[in-house]
C-alpha positions in Angstrom: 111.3 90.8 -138.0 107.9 92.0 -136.5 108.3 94.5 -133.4 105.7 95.1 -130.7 105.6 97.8 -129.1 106.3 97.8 -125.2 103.4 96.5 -123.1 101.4 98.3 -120.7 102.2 100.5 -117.7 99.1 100.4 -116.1 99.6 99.7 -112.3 96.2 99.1 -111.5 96.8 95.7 -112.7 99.1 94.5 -110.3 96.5 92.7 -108.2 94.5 93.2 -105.0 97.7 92.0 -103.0 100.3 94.7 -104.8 102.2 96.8 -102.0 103.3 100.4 -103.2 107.6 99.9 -103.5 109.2 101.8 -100.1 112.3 103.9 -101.2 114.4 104.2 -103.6 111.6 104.3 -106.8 112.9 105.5 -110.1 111.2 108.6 -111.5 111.4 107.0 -114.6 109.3 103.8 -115.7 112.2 101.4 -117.3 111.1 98.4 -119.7 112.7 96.1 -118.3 112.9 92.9 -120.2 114.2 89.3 -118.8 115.7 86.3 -120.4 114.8 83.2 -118.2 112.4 82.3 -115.6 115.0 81.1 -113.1 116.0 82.1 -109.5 118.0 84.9 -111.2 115.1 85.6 -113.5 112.3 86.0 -111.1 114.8 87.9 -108.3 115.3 90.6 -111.1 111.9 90.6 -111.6 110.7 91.1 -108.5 113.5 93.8 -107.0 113.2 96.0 -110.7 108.9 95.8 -110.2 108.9 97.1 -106.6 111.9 99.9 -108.0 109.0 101.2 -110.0 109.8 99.5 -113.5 107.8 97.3 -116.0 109.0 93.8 -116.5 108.3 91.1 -118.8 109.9 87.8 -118.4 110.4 85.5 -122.1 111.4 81.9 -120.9 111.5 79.3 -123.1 109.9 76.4 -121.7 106.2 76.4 -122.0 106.0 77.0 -117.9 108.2 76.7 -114.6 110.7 73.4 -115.4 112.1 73.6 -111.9 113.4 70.0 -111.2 112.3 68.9 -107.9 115.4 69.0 -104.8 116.6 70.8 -102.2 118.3 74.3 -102.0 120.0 76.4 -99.3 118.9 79.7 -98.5 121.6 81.4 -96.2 121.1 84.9 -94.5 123.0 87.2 -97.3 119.4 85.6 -99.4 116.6 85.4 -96.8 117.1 88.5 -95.8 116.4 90.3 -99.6 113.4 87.2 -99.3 111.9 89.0 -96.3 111.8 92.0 -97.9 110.3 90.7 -100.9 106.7 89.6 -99.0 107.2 86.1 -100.1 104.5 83.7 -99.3 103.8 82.7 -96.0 103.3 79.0 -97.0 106.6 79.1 -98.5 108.6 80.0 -95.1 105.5 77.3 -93.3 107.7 74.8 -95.9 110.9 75.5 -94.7 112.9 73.5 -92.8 115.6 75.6 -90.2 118.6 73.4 -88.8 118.9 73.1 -85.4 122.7 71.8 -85.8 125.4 71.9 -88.8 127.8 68.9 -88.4 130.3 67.8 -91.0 131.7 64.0 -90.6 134.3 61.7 -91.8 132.8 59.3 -94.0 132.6 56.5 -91.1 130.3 58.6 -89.4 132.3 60.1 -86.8 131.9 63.9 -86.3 134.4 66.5 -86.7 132.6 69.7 -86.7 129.3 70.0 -84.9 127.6 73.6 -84.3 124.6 73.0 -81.8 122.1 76.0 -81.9 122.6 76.9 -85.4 119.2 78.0 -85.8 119.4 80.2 -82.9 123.4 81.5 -83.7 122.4 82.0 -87.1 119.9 84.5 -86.4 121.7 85.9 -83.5 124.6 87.2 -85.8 122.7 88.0 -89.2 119.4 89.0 -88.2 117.9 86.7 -90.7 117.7 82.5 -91.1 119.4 79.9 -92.2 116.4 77.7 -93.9 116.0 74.7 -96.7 113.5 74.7 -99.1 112.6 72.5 -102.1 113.2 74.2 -104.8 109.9 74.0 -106.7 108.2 75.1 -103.5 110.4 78.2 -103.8 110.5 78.9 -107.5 106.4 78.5 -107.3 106.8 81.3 -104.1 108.7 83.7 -106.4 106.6 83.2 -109.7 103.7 83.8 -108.0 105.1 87.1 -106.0 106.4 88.5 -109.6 102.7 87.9 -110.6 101.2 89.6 -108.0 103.5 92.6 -108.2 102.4 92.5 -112.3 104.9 91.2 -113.7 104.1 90.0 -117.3 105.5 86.2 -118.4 105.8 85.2 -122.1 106.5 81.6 -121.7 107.2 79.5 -124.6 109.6 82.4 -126.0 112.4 81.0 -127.2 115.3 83.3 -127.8 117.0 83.6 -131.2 118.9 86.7 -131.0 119.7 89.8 -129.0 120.9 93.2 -130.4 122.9 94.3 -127.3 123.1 97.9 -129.1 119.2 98.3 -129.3 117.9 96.6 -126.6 116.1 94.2 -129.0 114.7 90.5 -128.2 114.0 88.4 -131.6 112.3 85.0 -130.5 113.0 81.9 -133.0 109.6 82.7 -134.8 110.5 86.0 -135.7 109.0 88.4 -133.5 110.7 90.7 -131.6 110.9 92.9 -128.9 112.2 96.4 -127.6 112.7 97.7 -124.0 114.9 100.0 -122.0 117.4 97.4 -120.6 117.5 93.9 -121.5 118.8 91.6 -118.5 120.1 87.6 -119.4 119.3 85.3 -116.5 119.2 82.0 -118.9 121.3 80.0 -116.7 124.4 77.5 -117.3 123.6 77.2 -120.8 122.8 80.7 -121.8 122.2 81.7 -125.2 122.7 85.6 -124.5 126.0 84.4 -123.4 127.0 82.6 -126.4 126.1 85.9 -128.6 127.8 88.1 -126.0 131.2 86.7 -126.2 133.5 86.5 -129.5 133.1 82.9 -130.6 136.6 82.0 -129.8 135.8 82.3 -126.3 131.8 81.5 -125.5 132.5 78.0 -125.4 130.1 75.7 -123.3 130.6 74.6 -120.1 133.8 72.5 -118.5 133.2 69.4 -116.2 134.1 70.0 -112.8 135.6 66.3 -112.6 131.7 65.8 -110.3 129.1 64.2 -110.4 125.6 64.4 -108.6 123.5 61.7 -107.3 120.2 63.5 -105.9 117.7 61.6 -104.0 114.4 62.7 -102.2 113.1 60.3 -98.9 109.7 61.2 -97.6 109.2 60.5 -94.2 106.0 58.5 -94.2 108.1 55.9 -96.0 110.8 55.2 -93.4 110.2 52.9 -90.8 113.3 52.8 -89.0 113.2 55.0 -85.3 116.6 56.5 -85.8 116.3 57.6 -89.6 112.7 59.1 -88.9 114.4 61.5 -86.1 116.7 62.4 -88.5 114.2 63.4 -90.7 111.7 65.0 -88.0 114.4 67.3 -86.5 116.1 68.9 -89.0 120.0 69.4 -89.2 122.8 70.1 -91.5 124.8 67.2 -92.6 127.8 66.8 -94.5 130.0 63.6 -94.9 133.8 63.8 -95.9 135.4 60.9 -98.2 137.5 60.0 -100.2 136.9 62.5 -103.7 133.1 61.8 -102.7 131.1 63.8 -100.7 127.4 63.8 -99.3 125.0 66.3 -98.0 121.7 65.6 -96.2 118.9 68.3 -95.2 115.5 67.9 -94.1 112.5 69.4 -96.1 109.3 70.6 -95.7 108.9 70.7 -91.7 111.2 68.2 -91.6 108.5 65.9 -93.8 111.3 65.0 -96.9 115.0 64.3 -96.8 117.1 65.4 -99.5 120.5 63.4 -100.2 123.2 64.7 -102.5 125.9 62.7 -103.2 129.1 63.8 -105.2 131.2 61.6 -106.8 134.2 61.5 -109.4 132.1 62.1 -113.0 131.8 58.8 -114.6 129.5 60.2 -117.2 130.4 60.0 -121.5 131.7 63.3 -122.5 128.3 65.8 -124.3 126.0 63.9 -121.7 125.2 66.4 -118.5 122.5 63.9 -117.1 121.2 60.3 -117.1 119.5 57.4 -114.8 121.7 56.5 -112.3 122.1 53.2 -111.4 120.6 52.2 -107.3 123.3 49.2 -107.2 126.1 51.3 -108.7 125.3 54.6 -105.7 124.8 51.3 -102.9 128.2 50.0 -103.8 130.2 53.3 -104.0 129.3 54.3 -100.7 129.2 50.7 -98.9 131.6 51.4 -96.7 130.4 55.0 -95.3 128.5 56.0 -92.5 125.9 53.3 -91.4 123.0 55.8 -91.4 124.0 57.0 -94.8 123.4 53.2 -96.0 120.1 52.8 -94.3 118.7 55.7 -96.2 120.4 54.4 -99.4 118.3 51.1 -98.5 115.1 53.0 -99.0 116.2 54.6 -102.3 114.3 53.0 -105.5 115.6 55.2 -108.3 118.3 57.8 -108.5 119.3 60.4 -111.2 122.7 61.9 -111.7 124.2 65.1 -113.3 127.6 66.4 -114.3 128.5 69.2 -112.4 129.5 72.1 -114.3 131.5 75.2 -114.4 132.4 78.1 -116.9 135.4 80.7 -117.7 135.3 83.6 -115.3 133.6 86.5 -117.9 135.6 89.4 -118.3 132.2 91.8 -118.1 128.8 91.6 -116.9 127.6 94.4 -119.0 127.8 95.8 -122.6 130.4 97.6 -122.6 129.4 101.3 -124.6 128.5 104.0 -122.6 125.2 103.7 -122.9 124.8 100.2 -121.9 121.3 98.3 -121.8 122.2 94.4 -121.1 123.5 92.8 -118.4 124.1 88.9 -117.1 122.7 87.6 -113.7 123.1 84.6 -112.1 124.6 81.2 -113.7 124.4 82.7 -117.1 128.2 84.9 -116.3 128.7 83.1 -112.7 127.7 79.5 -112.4 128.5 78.0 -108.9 129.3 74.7 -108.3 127.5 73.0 -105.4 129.8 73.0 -102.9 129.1 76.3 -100.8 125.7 76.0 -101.1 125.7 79.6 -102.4 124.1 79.5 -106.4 120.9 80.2 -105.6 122.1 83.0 -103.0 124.4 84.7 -105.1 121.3 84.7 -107.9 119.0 86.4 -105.1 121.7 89.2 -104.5 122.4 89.9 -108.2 118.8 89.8 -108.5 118.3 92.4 -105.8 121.4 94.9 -106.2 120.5 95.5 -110.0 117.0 96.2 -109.3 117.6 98.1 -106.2 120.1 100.2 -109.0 117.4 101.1 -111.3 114.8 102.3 -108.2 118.0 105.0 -107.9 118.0 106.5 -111.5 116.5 109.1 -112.8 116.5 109.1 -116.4 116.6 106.3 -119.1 120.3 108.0 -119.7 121.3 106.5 -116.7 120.9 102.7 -117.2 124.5 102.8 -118.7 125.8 103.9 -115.1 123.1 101.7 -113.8 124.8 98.8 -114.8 128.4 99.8 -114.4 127.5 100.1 -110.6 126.1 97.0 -110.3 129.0 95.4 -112.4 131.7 96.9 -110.1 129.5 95.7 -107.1 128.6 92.4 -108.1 131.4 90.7 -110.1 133.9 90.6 -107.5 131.8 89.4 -104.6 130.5 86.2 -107.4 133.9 85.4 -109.4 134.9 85.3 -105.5 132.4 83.1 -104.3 132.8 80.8 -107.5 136.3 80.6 -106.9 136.0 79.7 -103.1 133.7 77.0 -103.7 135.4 75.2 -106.2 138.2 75.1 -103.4 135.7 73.9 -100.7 135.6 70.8 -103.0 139.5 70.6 -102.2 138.4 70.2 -98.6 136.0 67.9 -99.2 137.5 65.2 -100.9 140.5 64.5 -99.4 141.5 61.2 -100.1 143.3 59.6 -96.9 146.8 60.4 -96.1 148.8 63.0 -94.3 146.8 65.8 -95.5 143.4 64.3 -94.3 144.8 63.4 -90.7 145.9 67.2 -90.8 142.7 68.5 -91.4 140.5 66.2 -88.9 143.3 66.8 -86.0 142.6 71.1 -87.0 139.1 70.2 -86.9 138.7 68.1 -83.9 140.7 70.9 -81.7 137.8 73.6 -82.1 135.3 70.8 -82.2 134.0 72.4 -78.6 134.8 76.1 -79.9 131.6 78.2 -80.1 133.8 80.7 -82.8 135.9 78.5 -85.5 138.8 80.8 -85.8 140.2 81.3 -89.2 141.4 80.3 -91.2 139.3 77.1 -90.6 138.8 74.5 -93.1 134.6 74.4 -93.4 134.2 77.9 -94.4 130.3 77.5 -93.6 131.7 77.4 -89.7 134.7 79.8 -90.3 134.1 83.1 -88.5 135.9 84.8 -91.2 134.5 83.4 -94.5 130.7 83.0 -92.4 130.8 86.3 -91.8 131.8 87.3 -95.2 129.0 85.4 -96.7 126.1 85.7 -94.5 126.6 89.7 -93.6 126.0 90.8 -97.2 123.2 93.0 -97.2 122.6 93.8 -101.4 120.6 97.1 -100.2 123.0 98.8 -97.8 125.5 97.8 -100.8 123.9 99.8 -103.2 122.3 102.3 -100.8 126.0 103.3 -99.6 127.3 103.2 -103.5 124.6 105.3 -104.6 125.2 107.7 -101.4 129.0 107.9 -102.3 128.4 108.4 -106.5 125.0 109.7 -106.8 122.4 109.0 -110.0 123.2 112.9 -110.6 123.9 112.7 -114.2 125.4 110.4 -117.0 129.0 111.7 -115.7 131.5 109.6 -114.3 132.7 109.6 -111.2 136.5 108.4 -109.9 134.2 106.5 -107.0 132.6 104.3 -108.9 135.8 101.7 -109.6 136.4 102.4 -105.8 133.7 100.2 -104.7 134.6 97.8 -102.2 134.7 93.6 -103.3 134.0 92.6 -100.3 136.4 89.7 -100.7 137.0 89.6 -97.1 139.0 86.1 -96.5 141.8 84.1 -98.1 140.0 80.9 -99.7 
């Protein structure tokens, strides 16, 4: 094995564009080194650069893979995204909901929240916004550029010493920094190595699959579909173990359909052409205006929707730790929050807000240990809650689905869904308990209470709070 040494320091190199990091920035100049050019990947990236560290990012794809859709930004996200400078033609792109309604799948409404746009911002201080997510991967590459961010694409991983610190890519050359951080997604290979073999596994079938669909507006004729695409709201249809969820794009230019159905898919395949005749018929007798946008549809992919074993730790375990998981690699989400990419973002931001806090290289250990006792809770939480969302969801029809649309019907005029209320997006308790999360007063007040004084431990530090605020 050949090892380089670390690359260069120099900040000068940063760019015309590069904005000196505010408070907290580390004494100390971490090399920092990342496994995956993901949302996880680049949020790490980012938040560890402006806390005064060196980053270099090894994906394994020759450049950004992103497949084209839509994602969900909620305000626990866009607020870290504020703060990150992002591009202003990204947040131009975005598309902000005016209303979030979820229907039965005939069509009729059950919950409808008029103003969302305006409430949204009102209680968080930030939006609730859609973006396609190439649009928004390309944001965050090119702000981890600008802020001199290295990126070795083409690096495929072959092994990691977790005591060392110590990236070996397939052709044999290797790497050593100060912390090494895995954000290689679903799939991860850092993950396999990580756990004893008995356990590693691969991923479990949620019993889902995914049919996702772009419509751009300059193809639809119809009056009624192009306002739906023009003004952009929230939608969500309710069937029978099916789903659907529809958000505009772009300025309200692209409409992005996901529909989730029972997984139909032969067991070792996770995606494949879907079939145009096969979607039509499965959801013939939905929602009218779900069928006229099916109409327009040409070609559809599908995916099997995944899940993984809740991981025991985030972080190596010795004392003086140097490797930790973020995102999908030790908490994959499935779809039905909305809160994957989200949950990415904050890992993202509450590990590299951490390192801006220490003060020597012999504090990574309790670097990490901080970020596991604030992170894992709040995402093994939020995995949990939207596997159960699902539950919600899919009702088929029977007692238990009259139940819910009769709870859901009596606080269809409520301006505040009291809890516990079935759509946790509109429950005041679960809403709040997403969308408040602010990753920087989180670490801010842990670091406050158990400060980066020394390699000592402090009783505190298992004290932080979960934030697990709401029965699921």
């Amino acid at each position: 094995m050949i090892i380089v040494s670390p690359l260069s320091h120099n900040r000068q190199q940063h760019g015309n564009n590069f904005r000196m990091p505010g408070p907290p920035s580390s004494t100390v100049c971490l090399d920092v080194l990342v496994v995956g050019a993901g949302i996880s990947g680049l949020s790490i990236a980012i938040e560890a650069t402006l806390s005064g560290h060196h980053v270099t990012v090894f994906e394994a794809e020759e450049g950004l893979h992103e497949i084209g859709q839509g994602i969900q930004i909620t305000p626990n996200a866009s607020r870290i995204l504020q703060r990150w400078s992002l591009s202003n033609d990204l947040w131009a792109s975005a598309a902000e909901p005016t209303s979030f309604i979820v229907r039965r799948y005939s069509g009729e409404a059950l919950v409808v929240e008029d103003g969302w746009k305006e409430k949204i911002r009102a209680r968080y201080g930030a939006p609730y916004v859609e973006l396609h997510r190439i649009d928004f991967i390309k944001a965050l590459y090119e702000r981890a550029r600008e802020l001199g961010v290295q990126f070795r694409f083409g690096e495929r991983n072959g092994h990691v010493d977790f005591e060392t610190g110590t990236i070996t890519s397939h052709s044999g050359t290797g790497i050593r920094g100060d912390l090494v951080v895995a954000a290689d997604g679903l799939w991860s290979l850092c993950r396999a190595q990580f756990l004893p073999k008995d356990f590693a596994g691969v991923p479990r079938p949620t019993g889902n699959v995914s049919y996702r669909l772009m419509i751009q507006l300059d193809r639809i004729e119809d009056p009624e579909l192009r306002k739906w695409v023009s003004n952009p709201n929230m939608n969500t249809w309710m069937g029978p173990r099916s789903h659907v969820v529809g958000f505009s794009l772009r300025g309200g230019t692209e409409f992005n359909l996901i529909l989730i159905t029972p997984d139909d898919l032969p067991s070792g395949v996770s995606r494949d052409a879907g079939s145009v005749e096969e979607l039509r018929a499965l959801f013939k007798n939905w929602d009218p205006i779900l069928n006229k946008f099916l109409e327009l549809t040409s070609s559809v992919q599908k995916w099997k929707l995944m899940h993984r074993k809740e991981m025991q730790r985030w972080t190596h375990e010795s004392r003086n730790a140097n490797f930790a998981f973020v995102g999908d690699a030790c908490h994959p989400m499935a779809p039905y929050l909305g809160q994957g990419a989200n949950s990415s973002i904050e890992d993202g931001a509450v590990l590299g807000r951490l390192l801006g806090h220490i003060q020597t290289k012999d504090q990574v250990g309790k670097a990490l240990r901080m970020y596991e006792q604030l992170r894992k809770p709040r995402g093994d939480a939020i995995a949990k809650a939207s596997l159960e969302q699902r539950e919600i969801f899919q009702m088929i029809d029977g007692p238990k689905q009259r139940a819910r649309d009769e709870l859901l019907l009596s606080q269809i005029d409520s301006e505040v869904k009291d809890a516990p209320f079935p759509i946790r997006m509109c429950c005041s308790q679960a809403q709040s308990w997403l969308f408040s999360y602010d990753a920087y007063v989180e670490v801010d007040k842990a670091v406050g209470e158990n400060p980066f004084i020394g390699q000592e431990e402090d009783s505190g530090l298992g004290r932080v709070d979960s934030g697990v605020g709401f029965k699921a």
